[in-house]
C-alpha positions as CSV (number, residue, x, y, z in Angstrom):
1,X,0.0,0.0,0.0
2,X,1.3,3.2,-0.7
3,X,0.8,6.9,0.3
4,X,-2.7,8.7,-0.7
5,X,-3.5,11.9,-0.8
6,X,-7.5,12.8,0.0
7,X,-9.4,16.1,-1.1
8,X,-10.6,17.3,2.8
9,X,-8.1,16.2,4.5
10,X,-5.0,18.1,6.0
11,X,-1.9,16.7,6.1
12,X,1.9,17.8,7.1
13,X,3.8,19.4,3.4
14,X,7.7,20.4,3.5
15,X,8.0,23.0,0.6
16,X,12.4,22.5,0.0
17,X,14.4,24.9,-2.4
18,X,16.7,27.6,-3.0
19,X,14.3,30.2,-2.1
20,X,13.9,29.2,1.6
21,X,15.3,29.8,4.6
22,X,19.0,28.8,5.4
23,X,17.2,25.0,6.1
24,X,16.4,24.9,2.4
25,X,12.8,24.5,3.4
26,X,9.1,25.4,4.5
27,X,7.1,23.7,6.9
28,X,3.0,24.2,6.4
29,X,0.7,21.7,7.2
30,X,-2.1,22.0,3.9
31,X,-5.8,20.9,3.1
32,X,-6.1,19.4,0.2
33,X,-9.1,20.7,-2.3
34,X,-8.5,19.3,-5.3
35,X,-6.3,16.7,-6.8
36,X,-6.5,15.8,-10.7
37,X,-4.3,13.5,-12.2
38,X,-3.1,13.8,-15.6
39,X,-3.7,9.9,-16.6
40,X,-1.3,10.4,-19.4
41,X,1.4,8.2,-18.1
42,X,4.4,11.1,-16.9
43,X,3.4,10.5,-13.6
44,X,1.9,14.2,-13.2
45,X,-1.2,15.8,-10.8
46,X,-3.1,19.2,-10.1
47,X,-2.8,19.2,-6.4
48,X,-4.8,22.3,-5.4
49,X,-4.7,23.2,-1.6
50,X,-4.7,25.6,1.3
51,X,-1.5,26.5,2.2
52,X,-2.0,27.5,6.0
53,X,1.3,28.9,6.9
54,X,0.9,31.3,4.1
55,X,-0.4,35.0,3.9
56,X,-4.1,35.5,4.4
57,X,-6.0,36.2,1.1
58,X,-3.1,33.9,-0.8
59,X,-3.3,30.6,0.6
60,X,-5.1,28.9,-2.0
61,X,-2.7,27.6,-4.1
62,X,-2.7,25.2,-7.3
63,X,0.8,23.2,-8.3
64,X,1.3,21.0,-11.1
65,X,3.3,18.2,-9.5
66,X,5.6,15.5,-11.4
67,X,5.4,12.8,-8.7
68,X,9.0,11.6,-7.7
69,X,8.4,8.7,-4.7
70,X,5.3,7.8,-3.5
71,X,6.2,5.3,0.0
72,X,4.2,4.2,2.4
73,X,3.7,7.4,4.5
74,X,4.8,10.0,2.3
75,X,4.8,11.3,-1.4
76,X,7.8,13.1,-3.0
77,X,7.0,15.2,-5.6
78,X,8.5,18.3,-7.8
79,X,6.6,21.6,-8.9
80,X,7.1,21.7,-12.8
81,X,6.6,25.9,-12.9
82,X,8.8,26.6,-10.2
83,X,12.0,28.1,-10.8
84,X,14.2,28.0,-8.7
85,X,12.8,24.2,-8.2
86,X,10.5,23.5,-5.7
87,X,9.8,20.0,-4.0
88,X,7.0,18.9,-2.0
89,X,7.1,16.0,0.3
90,X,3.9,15.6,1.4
91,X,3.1,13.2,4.6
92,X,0.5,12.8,7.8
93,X,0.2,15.7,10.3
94,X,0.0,15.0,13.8
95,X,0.5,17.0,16.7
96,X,3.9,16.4,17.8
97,X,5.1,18.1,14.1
98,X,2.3,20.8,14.8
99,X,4.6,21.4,17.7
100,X,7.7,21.2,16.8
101,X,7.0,23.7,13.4
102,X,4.8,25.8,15.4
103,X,5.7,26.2,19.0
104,X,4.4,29.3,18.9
105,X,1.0,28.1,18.2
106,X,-1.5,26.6,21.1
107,X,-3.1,23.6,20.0
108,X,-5.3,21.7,22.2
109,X,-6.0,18.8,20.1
110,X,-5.0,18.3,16.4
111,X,-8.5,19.3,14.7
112,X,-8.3,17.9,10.6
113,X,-11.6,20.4,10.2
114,X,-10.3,24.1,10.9
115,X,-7.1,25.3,11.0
């Protein structure tokens, strides 16, 4: 069984390139909207989400996504518009990574509903 993404449903995203902090990367946990594949064989989806540790007004974002790894708990993929290049690994959320991304956050319980 491998990794699946499902429209509702947050889940923990990485965001890693050049254009990130010194870490090389972006923690955000995102609710998936929308996800089409491309069924054409090139292993590509339209993964359209909210990004919640983005700007208010801007959060809805839509990627094109060449998938890279799909494993058991996570999928790897690359945005195919981005330049400088932009990965995605994509994985479940729970609280302890709520925490440790976002100590300055209080979260009571881990709600999958509202952010």
């Amino acid at each position: 069984m491998r990794f699946t993404l499902r429209n509702k449903k947050w889940y923990a995203c990485e965001f890693i390139g050049d254009e990130f902090d010194r870490d090389k990367c972006s923690y955000s946990p995102i609710r998936i909207i929308d996800i089409k594949p491309h069924r054409n064989g090139n292993r590509l989806i339209t993964l359209k989400f909210f990004h919640a540790n983005y700007p208010q007004g801007v959060q809805t974002k839509e990627y094109v996504l060449r998938t890279i790894e799909r494993g058991k708990h996570f999928l790897l993929s690359k945005s195919i518009y981005h330049n400088p290049c932009r990965f995605l690994q994509i994985y479940e959320m729970d609280e302890d990574w709520l925490k440790r991304h976002f100590p300055h956050k209080d979260f009571d319980r881990l709600d999958s509903e509202v952010w």
